[in-house]
N, CA, C and O of each residue as an XYZ file, in Angstrom:
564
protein
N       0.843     -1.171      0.000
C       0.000      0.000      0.000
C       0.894      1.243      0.000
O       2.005      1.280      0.530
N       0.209      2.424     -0.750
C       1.550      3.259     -0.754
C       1.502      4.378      0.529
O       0.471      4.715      1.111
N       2.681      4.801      0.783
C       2.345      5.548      1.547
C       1.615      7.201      1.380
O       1.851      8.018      0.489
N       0.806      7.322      2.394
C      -0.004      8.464      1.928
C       0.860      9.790      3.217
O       1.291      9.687      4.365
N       0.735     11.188      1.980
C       1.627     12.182      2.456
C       0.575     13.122      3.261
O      -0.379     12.579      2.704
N       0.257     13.607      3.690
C      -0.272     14.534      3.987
C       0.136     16.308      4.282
O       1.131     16.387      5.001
N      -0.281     17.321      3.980
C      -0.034     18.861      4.566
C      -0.629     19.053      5.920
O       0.061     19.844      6.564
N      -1.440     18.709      6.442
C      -2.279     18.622      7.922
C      -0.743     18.795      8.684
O       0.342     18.264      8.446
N      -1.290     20.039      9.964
C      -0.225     19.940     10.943
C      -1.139     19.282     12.047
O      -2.100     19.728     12.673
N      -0.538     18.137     12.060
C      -1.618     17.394     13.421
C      -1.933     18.260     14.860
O      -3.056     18.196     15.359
N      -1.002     18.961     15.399
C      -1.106     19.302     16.637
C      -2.252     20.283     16.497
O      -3.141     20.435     17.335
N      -2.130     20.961     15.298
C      -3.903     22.033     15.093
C      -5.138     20.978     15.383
O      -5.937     21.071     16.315
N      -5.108     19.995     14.408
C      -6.247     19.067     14.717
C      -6.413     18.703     16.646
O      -7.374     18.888     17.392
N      -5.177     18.198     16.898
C      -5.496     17.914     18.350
C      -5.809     19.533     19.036
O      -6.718     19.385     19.852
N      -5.570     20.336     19.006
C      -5.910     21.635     19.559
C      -7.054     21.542     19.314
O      -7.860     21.345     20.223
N      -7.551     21.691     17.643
C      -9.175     22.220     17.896
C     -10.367     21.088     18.367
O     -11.493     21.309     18.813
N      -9.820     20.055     18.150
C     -10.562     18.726     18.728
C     -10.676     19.071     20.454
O     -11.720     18.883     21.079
N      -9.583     19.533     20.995
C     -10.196     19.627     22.765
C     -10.649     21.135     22.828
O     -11.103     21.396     23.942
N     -10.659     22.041     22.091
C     -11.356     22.806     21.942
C     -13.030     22.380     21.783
O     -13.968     22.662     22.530
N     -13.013     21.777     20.809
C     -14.571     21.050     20.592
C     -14.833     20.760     21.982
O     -15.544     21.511     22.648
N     -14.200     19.512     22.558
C     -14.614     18.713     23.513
C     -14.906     19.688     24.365
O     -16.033     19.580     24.848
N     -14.248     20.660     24.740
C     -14.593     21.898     25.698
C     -15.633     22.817     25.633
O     -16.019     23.531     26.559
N     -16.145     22.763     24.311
C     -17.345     23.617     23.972
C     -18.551     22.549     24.095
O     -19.620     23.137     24.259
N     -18.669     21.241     24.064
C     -19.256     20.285     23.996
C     -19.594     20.034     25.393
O     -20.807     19.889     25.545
N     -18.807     19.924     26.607
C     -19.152     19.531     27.686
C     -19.755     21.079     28.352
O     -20.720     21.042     29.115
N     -19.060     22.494     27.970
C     -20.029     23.393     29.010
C     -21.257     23.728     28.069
O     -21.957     24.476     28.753
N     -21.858     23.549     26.861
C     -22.872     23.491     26.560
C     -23.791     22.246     27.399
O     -24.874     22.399     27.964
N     -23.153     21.256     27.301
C     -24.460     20.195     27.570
C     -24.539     20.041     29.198
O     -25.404     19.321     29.699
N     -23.581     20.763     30.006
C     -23.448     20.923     31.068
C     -24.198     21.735     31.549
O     -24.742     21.596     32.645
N     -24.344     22.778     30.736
C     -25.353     23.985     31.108
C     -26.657     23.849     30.971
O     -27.407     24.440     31.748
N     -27.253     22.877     29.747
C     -28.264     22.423     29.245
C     -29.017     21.374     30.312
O     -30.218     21.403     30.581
N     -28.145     20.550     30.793
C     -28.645     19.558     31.438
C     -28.786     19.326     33.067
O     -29.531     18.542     33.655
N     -27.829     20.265     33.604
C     -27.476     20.370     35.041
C     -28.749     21.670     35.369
O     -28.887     22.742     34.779
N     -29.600     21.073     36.572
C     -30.255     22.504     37.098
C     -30.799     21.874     38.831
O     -30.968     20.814     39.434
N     -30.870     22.905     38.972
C     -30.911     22.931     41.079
C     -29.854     22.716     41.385
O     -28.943     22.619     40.563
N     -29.740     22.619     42.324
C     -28.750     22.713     43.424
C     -27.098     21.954     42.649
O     -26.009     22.053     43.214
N     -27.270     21.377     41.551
C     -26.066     20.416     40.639
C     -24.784     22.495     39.760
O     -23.618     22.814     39.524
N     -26.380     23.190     39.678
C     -25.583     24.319     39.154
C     -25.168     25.110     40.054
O     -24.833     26.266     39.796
N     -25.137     24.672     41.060
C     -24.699     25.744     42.141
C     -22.887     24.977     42.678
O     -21.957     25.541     43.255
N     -22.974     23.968     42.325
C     -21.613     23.180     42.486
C     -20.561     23.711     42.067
O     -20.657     24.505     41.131
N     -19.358     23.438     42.605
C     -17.850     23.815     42.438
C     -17.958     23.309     40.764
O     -17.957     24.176     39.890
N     -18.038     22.047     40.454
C     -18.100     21.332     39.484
C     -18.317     21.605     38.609
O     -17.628     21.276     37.644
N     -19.868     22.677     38.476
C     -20.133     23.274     37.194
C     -19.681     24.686     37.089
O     -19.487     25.232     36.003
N     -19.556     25.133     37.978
C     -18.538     26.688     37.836
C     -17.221     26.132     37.237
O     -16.711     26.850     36.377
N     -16.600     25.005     37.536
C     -15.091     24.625     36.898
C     -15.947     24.635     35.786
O     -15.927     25.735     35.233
N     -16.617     23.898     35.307
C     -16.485     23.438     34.107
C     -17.272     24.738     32.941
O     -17.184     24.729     31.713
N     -17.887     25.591     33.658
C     -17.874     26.850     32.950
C     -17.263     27.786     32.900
O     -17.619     28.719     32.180
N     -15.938     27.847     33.790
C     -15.308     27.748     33.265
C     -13.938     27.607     32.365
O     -13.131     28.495     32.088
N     -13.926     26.539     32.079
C     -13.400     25.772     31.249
C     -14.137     26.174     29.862
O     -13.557     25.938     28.803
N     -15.342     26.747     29.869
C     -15.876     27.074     28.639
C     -15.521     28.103     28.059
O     -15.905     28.369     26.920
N     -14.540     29.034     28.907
C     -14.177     30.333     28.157
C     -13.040     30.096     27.374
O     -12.518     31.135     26.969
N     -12.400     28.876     26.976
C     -11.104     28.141     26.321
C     -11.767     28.711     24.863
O     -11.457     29.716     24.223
N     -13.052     27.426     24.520
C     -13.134     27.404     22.804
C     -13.388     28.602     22.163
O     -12.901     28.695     21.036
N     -13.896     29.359     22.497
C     -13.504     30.978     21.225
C     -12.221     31.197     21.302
O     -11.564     30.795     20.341
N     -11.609     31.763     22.234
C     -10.017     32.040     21.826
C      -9.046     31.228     20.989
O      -8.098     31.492     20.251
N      -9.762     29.966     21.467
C      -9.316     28.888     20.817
C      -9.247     28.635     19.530
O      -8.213     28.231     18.997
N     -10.110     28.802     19.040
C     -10.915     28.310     17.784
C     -10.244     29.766     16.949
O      -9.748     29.666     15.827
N     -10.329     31.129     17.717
C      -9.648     32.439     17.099
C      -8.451     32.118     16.309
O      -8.188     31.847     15.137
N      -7.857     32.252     17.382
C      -6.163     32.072     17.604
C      -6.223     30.431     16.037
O      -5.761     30.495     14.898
N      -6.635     29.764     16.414
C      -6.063     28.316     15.186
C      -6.764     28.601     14.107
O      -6.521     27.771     13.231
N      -7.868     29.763     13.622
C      -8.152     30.206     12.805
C      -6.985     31.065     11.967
O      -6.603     30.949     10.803
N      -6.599     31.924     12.978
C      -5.480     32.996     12.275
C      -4.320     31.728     12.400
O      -4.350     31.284     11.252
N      -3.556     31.097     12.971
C      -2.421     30.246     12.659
C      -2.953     29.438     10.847
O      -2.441     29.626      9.743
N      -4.024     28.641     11.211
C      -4.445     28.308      9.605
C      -4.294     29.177      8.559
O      -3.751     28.689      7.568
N      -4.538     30.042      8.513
C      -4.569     31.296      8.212
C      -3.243     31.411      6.985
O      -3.002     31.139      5.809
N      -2.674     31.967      8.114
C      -0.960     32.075      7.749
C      -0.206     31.020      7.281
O       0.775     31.222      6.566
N      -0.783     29.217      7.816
C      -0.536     28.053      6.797
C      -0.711     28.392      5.525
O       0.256     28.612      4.795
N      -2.113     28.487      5.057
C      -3.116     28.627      3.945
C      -1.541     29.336      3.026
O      -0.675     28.883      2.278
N      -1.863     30.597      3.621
C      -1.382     31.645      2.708
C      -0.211     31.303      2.552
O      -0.082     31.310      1.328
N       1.247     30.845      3.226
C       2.334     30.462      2.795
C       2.231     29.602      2.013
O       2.862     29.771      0.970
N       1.191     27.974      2.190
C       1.520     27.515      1.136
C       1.264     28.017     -0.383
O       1.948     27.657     -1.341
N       0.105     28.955     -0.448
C      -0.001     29.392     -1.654
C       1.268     30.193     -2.482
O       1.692     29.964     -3.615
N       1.694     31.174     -1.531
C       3.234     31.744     -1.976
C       4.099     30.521     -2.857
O       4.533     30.603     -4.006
N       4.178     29.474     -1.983
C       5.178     28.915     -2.274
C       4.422     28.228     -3.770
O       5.145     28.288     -4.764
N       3.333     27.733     -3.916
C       2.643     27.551     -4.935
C       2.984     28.538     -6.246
O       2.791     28.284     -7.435
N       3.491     29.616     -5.710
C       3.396     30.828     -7.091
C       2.376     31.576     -7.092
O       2.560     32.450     -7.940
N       1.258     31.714     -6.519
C       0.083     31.916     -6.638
C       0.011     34.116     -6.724
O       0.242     34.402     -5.549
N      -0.058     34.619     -7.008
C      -0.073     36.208     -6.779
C      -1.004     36.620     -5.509
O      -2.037     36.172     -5.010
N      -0.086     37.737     -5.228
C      -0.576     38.479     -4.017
C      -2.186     38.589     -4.110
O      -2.934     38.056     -3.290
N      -2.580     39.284     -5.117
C      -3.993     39.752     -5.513
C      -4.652     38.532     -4.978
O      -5.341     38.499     -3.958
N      -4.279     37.171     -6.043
C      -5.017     36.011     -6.106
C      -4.856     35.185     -4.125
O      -5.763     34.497     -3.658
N      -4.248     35.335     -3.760
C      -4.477     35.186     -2.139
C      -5.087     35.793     -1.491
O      -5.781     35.292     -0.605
N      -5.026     37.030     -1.717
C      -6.186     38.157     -0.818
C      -7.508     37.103     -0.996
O      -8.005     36.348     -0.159
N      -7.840     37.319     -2.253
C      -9.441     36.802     -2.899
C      -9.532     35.833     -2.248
O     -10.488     35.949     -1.481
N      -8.735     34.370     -2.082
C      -8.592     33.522     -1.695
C      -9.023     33.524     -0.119
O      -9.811     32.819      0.511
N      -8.292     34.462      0.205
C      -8.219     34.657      1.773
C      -9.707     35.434      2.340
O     -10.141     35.359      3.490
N     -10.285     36.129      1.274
C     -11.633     37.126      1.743
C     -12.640     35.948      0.798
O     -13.814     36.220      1.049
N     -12.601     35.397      0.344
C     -13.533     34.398     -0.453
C     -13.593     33.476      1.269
O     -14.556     33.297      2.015
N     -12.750     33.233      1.354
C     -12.864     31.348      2.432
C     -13.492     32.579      3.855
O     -13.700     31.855      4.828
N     -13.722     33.620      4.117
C     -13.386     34.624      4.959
C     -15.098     34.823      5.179
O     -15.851     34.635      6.134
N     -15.241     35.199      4.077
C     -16.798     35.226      3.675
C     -17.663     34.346      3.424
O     -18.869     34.585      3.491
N     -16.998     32.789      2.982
C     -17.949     31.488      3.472
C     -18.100     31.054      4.845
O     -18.981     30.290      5.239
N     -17.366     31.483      5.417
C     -17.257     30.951      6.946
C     -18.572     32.061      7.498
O     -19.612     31.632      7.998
N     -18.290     33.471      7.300
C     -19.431     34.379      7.805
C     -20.906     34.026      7.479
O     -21.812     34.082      8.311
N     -21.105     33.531      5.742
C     -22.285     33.312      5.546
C     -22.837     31.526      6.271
O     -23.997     31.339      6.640
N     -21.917     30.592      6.328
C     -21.908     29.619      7.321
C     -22.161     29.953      9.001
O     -22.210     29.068      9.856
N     -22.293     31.266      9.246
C     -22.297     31.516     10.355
C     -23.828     32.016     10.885
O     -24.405     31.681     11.920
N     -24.423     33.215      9.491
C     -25.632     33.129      9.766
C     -26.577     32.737      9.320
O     -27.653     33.335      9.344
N     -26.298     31.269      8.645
C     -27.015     30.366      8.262
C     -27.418     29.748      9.328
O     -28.588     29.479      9.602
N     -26.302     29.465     10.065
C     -26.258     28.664     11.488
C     -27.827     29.514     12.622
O     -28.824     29.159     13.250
N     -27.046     30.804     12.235
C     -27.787     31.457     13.212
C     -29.527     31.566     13.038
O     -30.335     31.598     13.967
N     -29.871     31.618     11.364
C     -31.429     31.416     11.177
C     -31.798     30.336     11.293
O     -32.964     30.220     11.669
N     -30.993     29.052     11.027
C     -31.552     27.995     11.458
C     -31.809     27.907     12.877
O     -32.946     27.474     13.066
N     -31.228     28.136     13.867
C     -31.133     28.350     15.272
C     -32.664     28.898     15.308
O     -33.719     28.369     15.658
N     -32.398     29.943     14.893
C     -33.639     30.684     15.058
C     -35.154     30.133     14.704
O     -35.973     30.075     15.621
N     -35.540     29.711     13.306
C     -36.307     28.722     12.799
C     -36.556     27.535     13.682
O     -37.719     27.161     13.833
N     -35.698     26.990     14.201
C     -35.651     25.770     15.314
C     -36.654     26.063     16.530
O     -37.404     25.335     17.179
N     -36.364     27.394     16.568
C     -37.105     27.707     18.205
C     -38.566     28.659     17.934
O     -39.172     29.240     18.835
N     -38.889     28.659     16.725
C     -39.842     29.193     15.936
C     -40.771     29.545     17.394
O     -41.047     28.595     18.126
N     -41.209     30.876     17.749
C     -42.502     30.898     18.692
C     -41.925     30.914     20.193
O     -42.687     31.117     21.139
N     -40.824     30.736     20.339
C     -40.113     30.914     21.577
C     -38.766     31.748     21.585
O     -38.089     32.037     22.572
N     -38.580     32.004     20.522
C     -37.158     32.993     20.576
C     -37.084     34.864     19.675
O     -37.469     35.060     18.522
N     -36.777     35.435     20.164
C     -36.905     36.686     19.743
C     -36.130     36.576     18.360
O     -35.269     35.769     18.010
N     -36.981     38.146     17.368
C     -36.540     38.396     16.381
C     -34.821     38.432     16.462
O     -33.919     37.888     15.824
N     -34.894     39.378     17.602
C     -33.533     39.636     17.921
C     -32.386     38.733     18.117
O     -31.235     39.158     18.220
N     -32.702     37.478     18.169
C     -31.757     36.175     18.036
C     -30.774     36.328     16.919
O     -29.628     35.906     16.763
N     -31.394     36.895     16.354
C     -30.882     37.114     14.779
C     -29.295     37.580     14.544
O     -28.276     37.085     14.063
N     -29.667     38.724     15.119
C     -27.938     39.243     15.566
C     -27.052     38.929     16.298
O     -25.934     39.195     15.855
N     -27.078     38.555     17.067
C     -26.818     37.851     17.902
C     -25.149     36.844     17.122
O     -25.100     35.879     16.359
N     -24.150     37.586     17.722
C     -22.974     37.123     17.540
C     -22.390     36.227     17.991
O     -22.328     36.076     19.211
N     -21.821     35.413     17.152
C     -20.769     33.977     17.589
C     -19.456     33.890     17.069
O     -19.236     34.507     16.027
N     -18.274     33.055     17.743
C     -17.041     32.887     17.251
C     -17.096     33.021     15.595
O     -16.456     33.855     14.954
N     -17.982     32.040     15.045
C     -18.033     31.756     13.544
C     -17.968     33.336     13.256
O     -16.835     33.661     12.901
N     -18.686     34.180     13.301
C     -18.985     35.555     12.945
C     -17.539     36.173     12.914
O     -17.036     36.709     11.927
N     -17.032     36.041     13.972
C     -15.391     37.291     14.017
C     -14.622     36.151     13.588
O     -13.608     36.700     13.158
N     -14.479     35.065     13.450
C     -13.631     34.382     12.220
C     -13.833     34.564     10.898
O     -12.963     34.705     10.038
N     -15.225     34.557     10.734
C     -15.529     34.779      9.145
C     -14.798     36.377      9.179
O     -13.619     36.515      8.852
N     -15.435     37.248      9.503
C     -15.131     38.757      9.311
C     -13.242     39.206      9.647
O     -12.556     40.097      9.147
N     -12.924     38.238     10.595
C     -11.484     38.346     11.098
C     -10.494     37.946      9.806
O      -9.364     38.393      9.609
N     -11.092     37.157      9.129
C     -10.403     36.402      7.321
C     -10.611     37.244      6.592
O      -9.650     37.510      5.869
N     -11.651     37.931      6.416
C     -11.948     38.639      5.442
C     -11.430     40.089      5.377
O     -11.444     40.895      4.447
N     -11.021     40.172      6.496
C     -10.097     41.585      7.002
C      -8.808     41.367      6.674
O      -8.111     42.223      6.129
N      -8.558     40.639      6.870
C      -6.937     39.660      7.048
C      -6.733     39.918      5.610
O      -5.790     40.573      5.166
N      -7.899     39.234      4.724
C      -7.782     39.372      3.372
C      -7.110     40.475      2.448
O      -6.147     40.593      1.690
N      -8.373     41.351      3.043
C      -8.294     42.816      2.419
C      -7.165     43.894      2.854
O      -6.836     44.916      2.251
N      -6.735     43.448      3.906
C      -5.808     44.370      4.604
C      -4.186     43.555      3.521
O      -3.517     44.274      2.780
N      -3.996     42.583      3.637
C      -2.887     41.932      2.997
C      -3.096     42.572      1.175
O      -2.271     43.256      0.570
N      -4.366     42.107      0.679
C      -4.711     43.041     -0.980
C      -4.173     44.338     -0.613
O      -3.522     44.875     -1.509
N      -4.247     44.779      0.142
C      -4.365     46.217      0.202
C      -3.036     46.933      0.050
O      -2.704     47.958     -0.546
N      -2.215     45.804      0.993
C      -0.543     46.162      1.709
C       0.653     45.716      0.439
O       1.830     46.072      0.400
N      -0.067     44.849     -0.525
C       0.843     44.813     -1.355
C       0.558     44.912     -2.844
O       1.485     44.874     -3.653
């Protein structure tokens, strides 16, 4: 069998994977724990422990980031054509974000305010944080 090469820097994967796991346990922790269980040492640790995955997820956004874009350099690829690159993937992530967010919304149809709508998430300042990144790099060279 031949051997297969990969570009993946594993230690990102293990980063954003306990990132997940960390956003995974103080959501369902919060969801599921009530009386006297939320008043525990236990769930204050573990909320938090929930303030990890945004920074988290930030921060290995912009490191990807700066992967992305070197390898394209080294590809040959032009400045121009990376910006786009970089505000294109910048701006799927944003519209992935408030897709997320009307579905959310739709879900709770009759119990959740219009105002849900706006209502900001990590996805949001990653999408918009790329797309800046983008335009500011088009811009600088």
């Amino acid at each position: 069998m031949a051997e297969r090469t990969t570009t993946r820097v594993a230690y990102i994967d293990w980063v954003r994977g306990f990132a997940c796991l960390m956003m995974f346990q103080t959501h369902c922790y919060d969801s599921w724990l009530g009386g006297a269980a939320r008043a525990s040492g236990f769930f204050k640790l573990s909320q938090l422990g929930g303030t990890l995955p945004a920074p988290l997820f930030l921060f290995l956004a912009g490191i990807s980031c700066a992967l992305a874009t070197d390898r394209l350099r080294q590809k040959g690829m032009k400045a121009n054509e990376i910006a786009r690159t970089t505000i294109l993937r910048g701006g799927e992530v944003f519209l992935l974000a408030l897709l997320f967010r009307l579905q959310e919304f739709l879900l709770g149809m009759g119990h959740a305010p219009w105002t849900d709508l706006l209502r900001v998430d990590i996805l949001n300042a990653i999408g918009l944080s790329l797309v800046m990144t983008g335009w500011l790099a088009g811009s600088r060279l």
